[in-house]
C-alpha positions in Angstrom: 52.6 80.4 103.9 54.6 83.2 105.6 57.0 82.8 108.3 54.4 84.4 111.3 55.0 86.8 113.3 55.6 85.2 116.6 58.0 83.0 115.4 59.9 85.9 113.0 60.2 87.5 116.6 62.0 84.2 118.1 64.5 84.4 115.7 64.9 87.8 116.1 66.6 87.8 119.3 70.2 87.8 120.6 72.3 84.9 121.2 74.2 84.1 124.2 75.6 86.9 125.5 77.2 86.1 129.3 79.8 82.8 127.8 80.5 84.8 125.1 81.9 87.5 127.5 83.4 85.3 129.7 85.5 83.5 126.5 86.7 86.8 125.7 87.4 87.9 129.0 89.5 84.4 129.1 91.5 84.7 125.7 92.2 88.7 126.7 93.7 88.1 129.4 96.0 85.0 127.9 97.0 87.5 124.9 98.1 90.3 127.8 100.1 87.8 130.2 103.5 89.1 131.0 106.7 87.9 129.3 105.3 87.9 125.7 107.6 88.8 122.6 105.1 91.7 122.1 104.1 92.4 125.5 106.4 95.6 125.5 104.8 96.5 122.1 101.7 98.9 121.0 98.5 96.5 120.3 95.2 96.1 120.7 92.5 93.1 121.3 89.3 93.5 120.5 86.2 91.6 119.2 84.9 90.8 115.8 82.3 88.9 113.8 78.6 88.1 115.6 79.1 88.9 118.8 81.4 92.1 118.4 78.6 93.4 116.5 75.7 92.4 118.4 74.1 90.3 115.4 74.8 86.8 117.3 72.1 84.3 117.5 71.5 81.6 120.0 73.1 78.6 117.8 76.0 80.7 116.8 78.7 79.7 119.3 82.2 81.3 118.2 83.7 84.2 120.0 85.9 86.2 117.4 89.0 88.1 119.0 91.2 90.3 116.9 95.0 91.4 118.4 95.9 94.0 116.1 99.6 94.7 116.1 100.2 98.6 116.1 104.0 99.0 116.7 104.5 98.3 113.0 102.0 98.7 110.1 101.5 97.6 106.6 100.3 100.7 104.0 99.1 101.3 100.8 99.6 104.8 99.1 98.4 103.8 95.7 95.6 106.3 95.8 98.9 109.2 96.8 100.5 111.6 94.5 104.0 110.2 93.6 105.2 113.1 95.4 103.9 112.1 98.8 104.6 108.1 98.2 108.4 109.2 98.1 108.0 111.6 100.8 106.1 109.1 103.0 109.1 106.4 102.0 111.7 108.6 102.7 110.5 108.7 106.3 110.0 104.7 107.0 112.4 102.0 107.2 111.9 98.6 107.2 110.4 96.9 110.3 113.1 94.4 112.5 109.9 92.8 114.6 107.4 91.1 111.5 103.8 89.5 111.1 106.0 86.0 111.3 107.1 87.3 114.5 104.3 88.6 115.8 101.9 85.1 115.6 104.5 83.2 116.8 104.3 84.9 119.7 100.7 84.8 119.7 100.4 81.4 119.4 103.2 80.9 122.2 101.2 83.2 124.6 97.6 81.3 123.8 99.2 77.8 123.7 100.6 78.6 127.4 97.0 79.1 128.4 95.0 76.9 126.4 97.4 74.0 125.9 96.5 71.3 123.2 93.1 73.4 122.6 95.0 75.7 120.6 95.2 74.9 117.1 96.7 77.2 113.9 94.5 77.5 111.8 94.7 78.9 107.5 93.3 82.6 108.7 92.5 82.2 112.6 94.1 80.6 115.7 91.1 78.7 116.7 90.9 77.9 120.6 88.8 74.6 121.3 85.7 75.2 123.8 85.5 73.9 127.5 83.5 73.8 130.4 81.3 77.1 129.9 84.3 78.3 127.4 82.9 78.9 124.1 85.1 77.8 121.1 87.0 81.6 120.3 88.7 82.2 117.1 91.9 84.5 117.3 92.8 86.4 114.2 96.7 87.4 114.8 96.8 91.0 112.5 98.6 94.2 111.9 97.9 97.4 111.9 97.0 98.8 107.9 96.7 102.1 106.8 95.0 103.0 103.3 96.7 106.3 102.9 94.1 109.6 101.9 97.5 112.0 102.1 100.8 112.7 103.3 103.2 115.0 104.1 105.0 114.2 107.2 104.6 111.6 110.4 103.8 114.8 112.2 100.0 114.9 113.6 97.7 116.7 111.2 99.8 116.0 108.0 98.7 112.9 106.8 95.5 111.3 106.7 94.5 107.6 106.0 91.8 104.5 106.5 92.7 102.3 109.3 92.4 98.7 108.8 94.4 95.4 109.4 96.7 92.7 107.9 97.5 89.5 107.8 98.2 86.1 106.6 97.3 83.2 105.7 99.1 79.9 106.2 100.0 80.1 102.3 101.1 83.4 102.9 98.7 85.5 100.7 97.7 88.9 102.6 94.0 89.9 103.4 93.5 93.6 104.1 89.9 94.4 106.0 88.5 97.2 107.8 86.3 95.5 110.9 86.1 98.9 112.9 84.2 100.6 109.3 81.9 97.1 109.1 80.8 97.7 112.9 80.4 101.3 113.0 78.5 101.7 109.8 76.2 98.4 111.1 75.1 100.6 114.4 74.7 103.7 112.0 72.2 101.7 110.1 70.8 100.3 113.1 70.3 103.7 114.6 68.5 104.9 110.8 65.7 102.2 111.4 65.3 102.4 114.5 67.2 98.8 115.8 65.1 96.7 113.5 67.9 96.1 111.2 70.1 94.1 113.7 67.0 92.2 114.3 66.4 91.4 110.1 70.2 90.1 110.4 69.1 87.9 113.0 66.4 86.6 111.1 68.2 86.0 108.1 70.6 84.4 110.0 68.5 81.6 111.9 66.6 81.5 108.5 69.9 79.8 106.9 70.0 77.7 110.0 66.9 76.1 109.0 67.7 76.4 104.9 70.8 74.5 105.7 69.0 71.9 108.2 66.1 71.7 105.3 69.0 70.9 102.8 68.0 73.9 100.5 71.8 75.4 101.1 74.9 73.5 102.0 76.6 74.9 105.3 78.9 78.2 104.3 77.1 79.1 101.7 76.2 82.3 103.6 78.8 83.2 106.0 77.7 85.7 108.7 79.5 88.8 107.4 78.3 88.6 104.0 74.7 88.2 105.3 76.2 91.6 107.2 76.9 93.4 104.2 73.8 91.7 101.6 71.0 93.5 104.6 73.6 96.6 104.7 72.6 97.7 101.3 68.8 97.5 101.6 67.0 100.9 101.6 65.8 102.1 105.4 62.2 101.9 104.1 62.6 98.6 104.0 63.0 97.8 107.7 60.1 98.6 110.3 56.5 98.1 111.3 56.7 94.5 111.8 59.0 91.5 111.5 56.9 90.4 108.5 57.0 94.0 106.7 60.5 94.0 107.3 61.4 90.6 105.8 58.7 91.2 102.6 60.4 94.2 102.2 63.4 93.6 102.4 63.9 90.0 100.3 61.8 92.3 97.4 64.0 94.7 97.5 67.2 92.3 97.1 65.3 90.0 94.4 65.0 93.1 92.3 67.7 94.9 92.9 70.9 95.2 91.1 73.3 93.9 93.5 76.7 93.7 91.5 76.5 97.2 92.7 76.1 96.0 96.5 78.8 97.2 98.7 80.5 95.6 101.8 79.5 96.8 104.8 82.9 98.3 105.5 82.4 100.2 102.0 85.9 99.7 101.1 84.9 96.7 98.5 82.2 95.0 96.8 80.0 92.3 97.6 80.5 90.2 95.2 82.7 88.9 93.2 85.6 91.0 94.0 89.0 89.4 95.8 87.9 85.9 97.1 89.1 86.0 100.2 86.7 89.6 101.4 84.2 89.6 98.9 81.4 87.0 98.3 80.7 84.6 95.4 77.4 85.8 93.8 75.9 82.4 92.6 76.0 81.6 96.4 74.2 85.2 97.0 71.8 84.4 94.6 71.6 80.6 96.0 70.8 82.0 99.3 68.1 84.4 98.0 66.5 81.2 96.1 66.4 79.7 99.5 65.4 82.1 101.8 62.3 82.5 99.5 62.0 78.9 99.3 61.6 78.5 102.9 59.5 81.6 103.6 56.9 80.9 101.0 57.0 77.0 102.7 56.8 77.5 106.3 
């Protein structure tokens, strides 16, 4: 039996929106307190993940804050003429205030807020909830620009792909492009007319049940890859009804080649690329198994 109608449009809906802005609002203004090691620096806060891009559902609690560090920047000119890598080199130095730096200061400024909430985690600073406060996870980045071309620091003679960078607590580097993953997520929103946020939704509280129903462990299908597997589906797919939309769409992806799938961002693959931004396909494909599973035993 299909999943009907009434309850595909339950689990179509948005999560808690009014905590969720309040826990933001909360960890923003702890990141811009006076007296910081960075507070006379260039940076930006902003949101990521569920929430950020409007894709939360009600059992999805975490509020994902990004402070990007914009006073220094890492780069990578690999797709650059050598003529404009030396060029660009022979304009930068090397930075005196680091990463390192930069989450210690982080975590100084969140930890004289939050206390013994605060915790460091391998990727995030993860910020324990309270009260009404939502548990918020605080990725401590850089600025990163993918570089297009380059002549000079001068506006309109260089070009690049904005991004971010940072660490993990073994050190190892993650470069990721959240401001390409949101804005091409409300582009394809726009193309079907809103009913793709909604699919995401669905697919979303459908692994809530797959995992309850023991059909997937939990993180198997992590939120953003769920993102970027319903990013790649044709805009035929989505519209009608909830019910056309899903049959549609879970066709589409059982048939489809989708080693070819791109993240929403664009800037990598789905599946099987670098671990740490791209997804393991046997989970992909252990996710489709159970998404079918469940639909077909509802």
């Amino acid at each position: 039996m299909a999943i009907p109608e009434d309850d595909l449009t339950r689990m179509a809906q948005i999560g808690a929106q009014t905590t969720s802005k309040d826990t933001y609002a909360t960890v923003k203004l702890a990141l811009e307190a006076d007296g910081t090691g960075y507070s006379g620096k260039s940076y930006k806060i902003f949101l990521q993940g569920s929430y950020g891009n409007d894709t939360n559902i009600i059992k999805e609690s975490d509020v994902d804050v990004v402070i990007r560090l914009d006073a220094i920047f890492t780069y990578d000119l690999s797709g650059l003429p050598l003529d404009q890598q030396h060029a660009f080199r022979s304009s930068h130095g090397v930075a005196t205030y680091t990463h390192h730096h930069f989450r210690k200061d982080v975590l100084g400024a969140l930890t004289a807020r939050f206390g013994a909430h605060v915790h460091a985690g391998t990727k995030a600073v993860m910020i324990e909830p309270f009260y009404s406060r939502r548990k918020a996870d605080v990725l401590v980045a850089t600025q990163h620009r993918k570089y297009t071309w380059y002549v000079s620091d001068r506006e309109g003679e260089h070009g690049y792909m904005l991004g971010i960078s940072f660490h993990k607590s073994d050190g190892t580097r993650i470069i990721n492009y959240p401001r390409q993953h949101r804005e091409n997520l409300v582009t394809k929103n726009q193309q079907t007319s809103e009913w793709f946020k909604h699919i995401i939704r669905i697919f979303k509280n459908a692994r809530q049940h797959m995992i309850e129903l023991g059909h997937i462990k939990a993180g198997t299908a992590p939120s953003y890859y769920l993102e970027g597997l319903l990013y790649n589906v044709p805009t035929h797919c989505f519209g009608v009804s909830y019910v056309d939309s899903m049959v549609n769409s879970i066709n589409w992806l059982l048939a489809a080649d989708r080693s070819k799938f791109l993240c929403a961002n664009e800037q990598y693959k789905l599946l099987d690329g670098n671990g740490d931004v791209t997804w393991n396909s046997q989970d992909c494909t252990t996710f489709m198994q159970g998404i079918v599973v469940l639909w077909n035993g509802w």
